[in-house]
C-alpha positions in Angstrom: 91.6 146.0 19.5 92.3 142.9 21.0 96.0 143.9 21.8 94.2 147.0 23.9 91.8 144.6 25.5 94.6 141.8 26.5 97.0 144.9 27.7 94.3 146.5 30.0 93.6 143.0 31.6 97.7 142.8 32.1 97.7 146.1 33.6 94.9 145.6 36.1 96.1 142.3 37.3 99.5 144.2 37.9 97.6 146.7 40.0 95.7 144.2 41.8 98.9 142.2 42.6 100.3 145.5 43.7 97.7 146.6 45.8 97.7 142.7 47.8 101.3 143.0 48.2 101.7 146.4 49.6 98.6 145.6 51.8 100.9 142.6 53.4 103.7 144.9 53.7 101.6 147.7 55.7 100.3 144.9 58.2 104.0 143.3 58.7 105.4 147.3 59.2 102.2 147.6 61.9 103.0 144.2 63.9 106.5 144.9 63.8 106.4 148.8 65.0 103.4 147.4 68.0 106.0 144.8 68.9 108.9 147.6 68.9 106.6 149.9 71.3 106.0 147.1 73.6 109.5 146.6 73.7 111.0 149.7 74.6 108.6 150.1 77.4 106.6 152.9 76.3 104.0 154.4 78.9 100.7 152.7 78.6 97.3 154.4 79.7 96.9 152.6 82.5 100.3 153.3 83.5 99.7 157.0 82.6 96.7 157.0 85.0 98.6 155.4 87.9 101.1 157.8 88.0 98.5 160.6 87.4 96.6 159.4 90.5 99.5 159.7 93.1 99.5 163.4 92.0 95.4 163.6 92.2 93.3 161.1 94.1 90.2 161.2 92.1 88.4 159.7 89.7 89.6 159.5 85.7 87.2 161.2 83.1 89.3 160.8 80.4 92.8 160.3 79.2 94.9 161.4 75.8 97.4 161.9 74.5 99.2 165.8 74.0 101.9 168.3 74.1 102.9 169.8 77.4 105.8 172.2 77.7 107.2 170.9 74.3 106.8 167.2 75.6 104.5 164.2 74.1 102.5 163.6 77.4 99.3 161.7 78.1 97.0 164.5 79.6 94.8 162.7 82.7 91.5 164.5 83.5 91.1 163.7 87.2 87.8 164.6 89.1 88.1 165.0 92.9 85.6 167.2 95.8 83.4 167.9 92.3 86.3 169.5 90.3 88.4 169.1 87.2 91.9 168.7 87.2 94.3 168.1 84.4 97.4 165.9 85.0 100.2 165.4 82.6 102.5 162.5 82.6 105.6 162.8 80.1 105.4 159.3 77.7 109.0 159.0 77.7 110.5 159.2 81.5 107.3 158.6 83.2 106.7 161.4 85.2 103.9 163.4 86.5 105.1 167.1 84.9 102.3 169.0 87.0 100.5 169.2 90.7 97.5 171.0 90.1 96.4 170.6 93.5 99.7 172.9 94.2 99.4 174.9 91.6 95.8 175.9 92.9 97.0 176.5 96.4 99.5 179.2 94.6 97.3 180.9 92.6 93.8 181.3 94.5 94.0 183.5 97.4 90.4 184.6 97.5 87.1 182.6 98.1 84.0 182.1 96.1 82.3 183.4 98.6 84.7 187.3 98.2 84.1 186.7 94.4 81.0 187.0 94.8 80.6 189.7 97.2 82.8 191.8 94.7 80.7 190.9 91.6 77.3 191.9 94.3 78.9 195.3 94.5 78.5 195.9 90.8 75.4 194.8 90.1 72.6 194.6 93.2 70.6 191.0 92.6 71.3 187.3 93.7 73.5 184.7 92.9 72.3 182.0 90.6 75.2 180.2 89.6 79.2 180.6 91.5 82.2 178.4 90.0 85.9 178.2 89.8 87.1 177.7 86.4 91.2 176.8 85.5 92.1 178.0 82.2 95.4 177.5 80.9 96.6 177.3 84.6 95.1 180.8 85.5 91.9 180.6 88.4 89.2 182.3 87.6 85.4 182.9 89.4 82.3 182.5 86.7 79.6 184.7 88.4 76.1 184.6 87.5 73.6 187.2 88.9 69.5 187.5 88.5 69.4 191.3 89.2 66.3 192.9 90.8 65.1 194.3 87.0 64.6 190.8 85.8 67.9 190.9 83.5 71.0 188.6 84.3 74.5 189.4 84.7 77.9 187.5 84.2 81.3 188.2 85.8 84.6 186.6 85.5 86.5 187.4 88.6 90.3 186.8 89.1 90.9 184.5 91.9 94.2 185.7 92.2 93.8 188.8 92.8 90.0 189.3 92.9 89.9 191.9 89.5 87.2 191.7 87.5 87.8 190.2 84.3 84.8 190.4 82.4 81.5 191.6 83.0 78.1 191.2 81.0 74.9 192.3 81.7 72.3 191.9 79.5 69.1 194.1 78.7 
């Protein structure tokens, strides 16, 4: 009984010793892999958001870190004229990979105000609420409508090509 006793204390000291010295090792590894990065020059968030702001002008909502194309990328949300715009800057040649602002310019050709006029033709009411959304880079007009019965309806209006996406009314 004692033997058991004296070979479970051995045993837990060995894990304990264990435990401290892989615990030191971790934390060396850490330092040493935060002084490699610093080193090498990777991109930093603040210089992720300077690049991202010569591409958008705007204020930054929030910044992290993503794939893009197949490329590790910090993804900068930019807010400028009360819209959202995503910019991403590839982590390893510190480049803006997008222009949103361009990229808009290309693929709305009709106003809010023609969305709107097209959703009107469907359903007879008034406008309560008129946005332009950017999904996966495709442009789309969010439509609410208070119809004359009382009941609301919801369109989703290309703003490429002003088709009507999806429509919802309720009862």
């Amino acid at each position: 009984m004692l033997k058991k006793r004296w070979m479970v204390g051995l045993l837990a000291g060995c894990l304990a010793a264990g435990g401290f010295s892989y615990n030191a090792f971790a934390k060396e590894n850490n330092e040493n892999t935060q002084t490699a990065s610093s080193k090498t020059g990777a991109l930093t968030e603040q210089e992720a958001e300077s690049i991202a702001k010569t591409v958008v002008n705007g204020t930054v909502d929030d910044i992290d870190r993503d794939i893009y194309n197949g490329k590790e990328v910090y993804e900068v949300e930019i807010q400028k004229d009360g819209e959202d715009y995503d910019v991403y800057v590839d982590i390893n040649t510190k480049q803006a990979l997008n222009d949103p602002l361009k990229e808009k310019a290309e693929q709305v050709a009709i106003t809010k105000e023609e969305a709107e006029e097209i959703a009107l033709k469907q359903t007879d009411g008034t406008v309560t609420e008129s946005k332009l959304d950017e999904d996966d880079g495709a442009y789309n007009y969010e439509i609410e409508i208070k119809t004359k019965q009382g009941t609301e309806a919801e369109f989703e209006i290309s703003a490429k090509d002003g088709h009507i996406i999806k429509q919802e009314i309720d009862d």
